[in-house]
N, C-alpha and C positions, 0 to 999 in steps of 0.2 A: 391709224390710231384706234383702241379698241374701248370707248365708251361703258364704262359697267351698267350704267344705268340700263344701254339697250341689248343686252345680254339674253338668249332665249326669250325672242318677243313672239307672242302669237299672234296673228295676223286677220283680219277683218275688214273684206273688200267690200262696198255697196256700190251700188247706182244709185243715190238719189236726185229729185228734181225740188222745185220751190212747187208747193200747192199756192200759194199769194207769193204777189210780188215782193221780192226783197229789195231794202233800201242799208246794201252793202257797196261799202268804197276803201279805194285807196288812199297813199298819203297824199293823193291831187284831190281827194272827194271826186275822183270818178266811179261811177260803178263798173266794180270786179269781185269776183269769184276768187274769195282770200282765205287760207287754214285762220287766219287768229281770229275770227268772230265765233268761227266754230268750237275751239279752243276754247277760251272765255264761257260760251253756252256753254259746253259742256264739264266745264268746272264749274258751272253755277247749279247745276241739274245733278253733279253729285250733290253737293249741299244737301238741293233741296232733298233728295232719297237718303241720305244716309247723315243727315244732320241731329238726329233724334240719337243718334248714338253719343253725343256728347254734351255735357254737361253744363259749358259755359264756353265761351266765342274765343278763349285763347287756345284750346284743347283743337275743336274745330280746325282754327287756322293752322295750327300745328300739322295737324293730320292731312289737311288740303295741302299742304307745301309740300310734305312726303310727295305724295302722287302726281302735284300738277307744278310743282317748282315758285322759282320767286326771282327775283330782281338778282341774289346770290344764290340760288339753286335752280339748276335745271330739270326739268319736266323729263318724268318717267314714261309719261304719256308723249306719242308722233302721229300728228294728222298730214294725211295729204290731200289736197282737193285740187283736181283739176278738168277739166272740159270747159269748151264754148258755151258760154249762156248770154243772149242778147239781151241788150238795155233798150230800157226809153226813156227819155222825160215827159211827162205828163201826167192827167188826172185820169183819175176812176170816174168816168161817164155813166156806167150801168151800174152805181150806187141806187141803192132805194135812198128815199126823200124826206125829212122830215122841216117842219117849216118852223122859221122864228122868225117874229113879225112880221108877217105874211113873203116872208122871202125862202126860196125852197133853197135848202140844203142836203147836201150830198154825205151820208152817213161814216162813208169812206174818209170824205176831207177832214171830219169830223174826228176820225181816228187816227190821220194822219199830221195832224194841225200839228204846225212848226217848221214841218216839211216842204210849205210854200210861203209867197207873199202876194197879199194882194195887189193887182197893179189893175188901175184904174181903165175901162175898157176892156180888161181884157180877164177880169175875176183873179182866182186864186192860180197861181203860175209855180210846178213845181220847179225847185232851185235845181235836185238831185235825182239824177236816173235813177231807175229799177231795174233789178233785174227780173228777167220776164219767168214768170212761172210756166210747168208742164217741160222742160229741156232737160234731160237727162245728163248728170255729171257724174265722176268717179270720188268715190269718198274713202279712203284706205286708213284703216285707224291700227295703230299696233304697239303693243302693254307686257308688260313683262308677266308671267302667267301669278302672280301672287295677289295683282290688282286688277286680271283680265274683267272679273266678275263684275267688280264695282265698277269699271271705267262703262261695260258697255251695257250696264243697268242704266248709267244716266245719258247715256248714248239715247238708248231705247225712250227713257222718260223726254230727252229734248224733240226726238222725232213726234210721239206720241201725244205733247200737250202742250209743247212749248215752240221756239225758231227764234231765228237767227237775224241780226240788222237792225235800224233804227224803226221803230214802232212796233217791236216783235211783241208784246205784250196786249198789243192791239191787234196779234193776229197776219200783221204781214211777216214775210220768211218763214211761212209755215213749209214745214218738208213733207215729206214722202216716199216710199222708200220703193224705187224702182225694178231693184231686184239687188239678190245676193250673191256676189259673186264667189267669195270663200268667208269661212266661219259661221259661225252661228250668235243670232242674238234674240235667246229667249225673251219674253216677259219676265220679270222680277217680280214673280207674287209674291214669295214670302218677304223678302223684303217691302214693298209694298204696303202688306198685313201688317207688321213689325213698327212699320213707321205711322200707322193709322193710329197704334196703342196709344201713341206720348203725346203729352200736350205741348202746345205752342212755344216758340223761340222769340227771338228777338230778331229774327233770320228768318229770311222763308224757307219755310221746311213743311214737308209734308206732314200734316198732325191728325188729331182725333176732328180738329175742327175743320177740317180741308172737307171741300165739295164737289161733284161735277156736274154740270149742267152741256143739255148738247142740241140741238135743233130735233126736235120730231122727223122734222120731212127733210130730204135728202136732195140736194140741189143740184141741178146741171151744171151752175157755173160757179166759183171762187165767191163770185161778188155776192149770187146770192145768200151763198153760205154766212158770208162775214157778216152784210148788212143785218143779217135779222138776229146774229147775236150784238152787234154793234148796237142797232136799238134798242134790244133787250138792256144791254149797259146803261146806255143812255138815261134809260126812262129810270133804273134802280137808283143811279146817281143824283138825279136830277128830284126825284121821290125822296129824298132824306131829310129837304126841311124847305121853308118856301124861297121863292125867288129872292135872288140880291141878299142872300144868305150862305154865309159861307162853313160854318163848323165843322158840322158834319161831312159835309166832302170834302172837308180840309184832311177828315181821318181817315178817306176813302186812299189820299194822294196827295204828295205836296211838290212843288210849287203850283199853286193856280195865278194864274193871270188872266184878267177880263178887261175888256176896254172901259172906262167908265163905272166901277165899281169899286163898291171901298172894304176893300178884302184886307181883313188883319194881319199885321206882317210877320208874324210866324209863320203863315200859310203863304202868304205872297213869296216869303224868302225862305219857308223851309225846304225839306227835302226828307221824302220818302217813297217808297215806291210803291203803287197800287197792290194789293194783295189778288189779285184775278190777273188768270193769265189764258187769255181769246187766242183760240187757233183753228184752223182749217184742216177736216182728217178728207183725204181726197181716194178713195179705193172705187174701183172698179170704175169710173167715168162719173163717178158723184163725190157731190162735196156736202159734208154735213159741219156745219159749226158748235164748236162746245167753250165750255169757259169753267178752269178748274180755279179752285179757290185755295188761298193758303194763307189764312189766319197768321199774324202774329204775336206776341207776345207784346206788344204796344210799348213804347220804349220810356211815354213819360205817365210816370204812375197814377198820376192823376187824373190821367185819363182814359185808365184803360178801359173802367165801364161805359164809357162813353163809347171808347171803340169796339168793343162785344156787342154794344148794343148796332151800330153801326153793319157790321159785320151781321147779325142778323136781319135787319131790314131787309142788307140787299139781298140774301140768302130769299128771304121769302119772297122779296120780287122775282126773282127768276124763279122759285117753285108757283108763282098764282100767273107767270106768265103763259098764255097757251100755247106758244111758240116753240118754249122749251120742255124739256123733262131730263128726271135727275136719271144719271146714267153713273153706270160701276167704274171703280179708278181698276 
């Protein structure tokens, strides 16, 4: 049977590896090496590139169903991902430390929180393997050539500043691109340039107000690449208003939950998603940590100078941190 949709596909072979550990599973919650998280990323990362082009969120979805299908249309876009990549269950050991009443904590855990439980004896016990980063797998991605461009601009953008699996916004499932084995996948600068012009959405989407920030110094390992943007985060979040206060990080990310604290319940029970997205770029045997930013257009109106204002604090926190510097998208 002859498919229109996959009609004259052009074709785009990689190797890539995990620079951090991914927390990707089946329908057992075991960890495996699966095309739909990549799928998913990767129509999230059109959005974010090519989101500026439309005007209001039905036009958007309209134009994302085109290319990556729905519940009653199928996807233009075929990922294939296959090779052995080992798991483990366990904790990030070689986390840098930061302490809360006078108890050291592991920066890592800190980014991964939800990911375990604690069990008495024995600390924080993760539930869910990872898979192990540095292992090389096959990634085949192939578009019919009228959206070859855009599929593997946001290709390019999820390798580049984003990843795949649960806490990917925290920087684990960051990839890396092992080598190429056919096609080509430029950078997308003018697109890029294009999408810098427009102001903010209601969607994350790359804007005027998007930022990058990336570590100075270049790390031998994962861990320490993440940890020292992980604190970086830390301290900007933690810097928005005083302890046992919750507003303003309510507009940083929603739901918070804390043990013992009396957090308002739109913040206890909303839901939004951080605007910073922490990744690991791993080239040559180092690993440098960056954290691009992506402003939104704040969804309830009365708050939304609250939320600019927010969104600049943490901006300046990571510009007066010495740790980092601001680096080109």
């Amino acid at each position: 049977m002859i498919i229109t949709r996959y009609h004259n596909l052009e074709r785009l072979e990689l190797q890539l590896q995990f620079a951090t550990p991914a927390f990707l599973g089946d329908a057992k919650q075991q960890a495996a090496l699966r095309a739909a998280p990549f799928r998913g990323m990767l129509r999230y990362w059109w959005r974010i590139l090519y989101g500026h082009q439309y005007d209001d969120v039905t036009k958007l979805a309209t134009q994302e169903r085109k290319i990556f299908g729905d519940t009653e249309t199928g996807s233009r876009v075929r990922i294939a991902v296959t090779g052995e990549v080992s798991s483990k269950i366990g904790g990030f050991p070689k986390g840098e430390k930061f302490t809360v009443k006078n108890y050291p904590v592991n920066i890592l855990e800190y980014l991964s929180y939800g990911l375990f439980k604690y069990e008495r004896g024995k600390g924080n016990v993760y539930q869910k393997a990872h898979l192990l980063p540095g292992q090389p797998f096959d990634f085949v991605l192939d578009t019919p050539s009228a959206i070859t461009a855009e599929v593997r601009a946001a290709l390019w953008g999820l390798i580049t500043y984003g990843g795949v699996g649960a806490k990917c916004r925290n920087g684990f499932g960051s990839l890396a691109i092992a080598g190429i084995k056919k096609g080509e996948m430029p950078k997308p600068t003018a697109t890029l340039s294009e999408a810098k012009k427009h102001t903010s959405q209601q969607y994350s989407a790359l804007n005027q107000g998007s930022k990058m920030f990336q570590t100075q110094q270049h790390f031998d390992s994962w861990e320490g690449a993440l940890s020292k943007i992980g604190i970086a985060y830390r301290d900007a979040r933690l810097g928005l208003e005083r302890k046992h206060y919750f507003d303003r990080r309510g507009l940083v990310a929603r739901p918070i939950e804390a043990r013992n604290e009396n957090i308002p319940k739109d913040i206890r029970g909303g839901r939004h998603p951080k605007f910073t997205f922490m990744s690991v770029r791993q080239d040559k045997g180092k690993y440098r940590g960056q954290i691009l930013t992506l402003p939104i257009l704040f969804y309830e109106d009365e708050k939304r100078a609250d939320y600019r204002q927010m969104v600049d604090a943490v901006h300046n926190s990571f510009s007066r941190n010495g740790a980092l510097e601001g680096g080109k998208l």
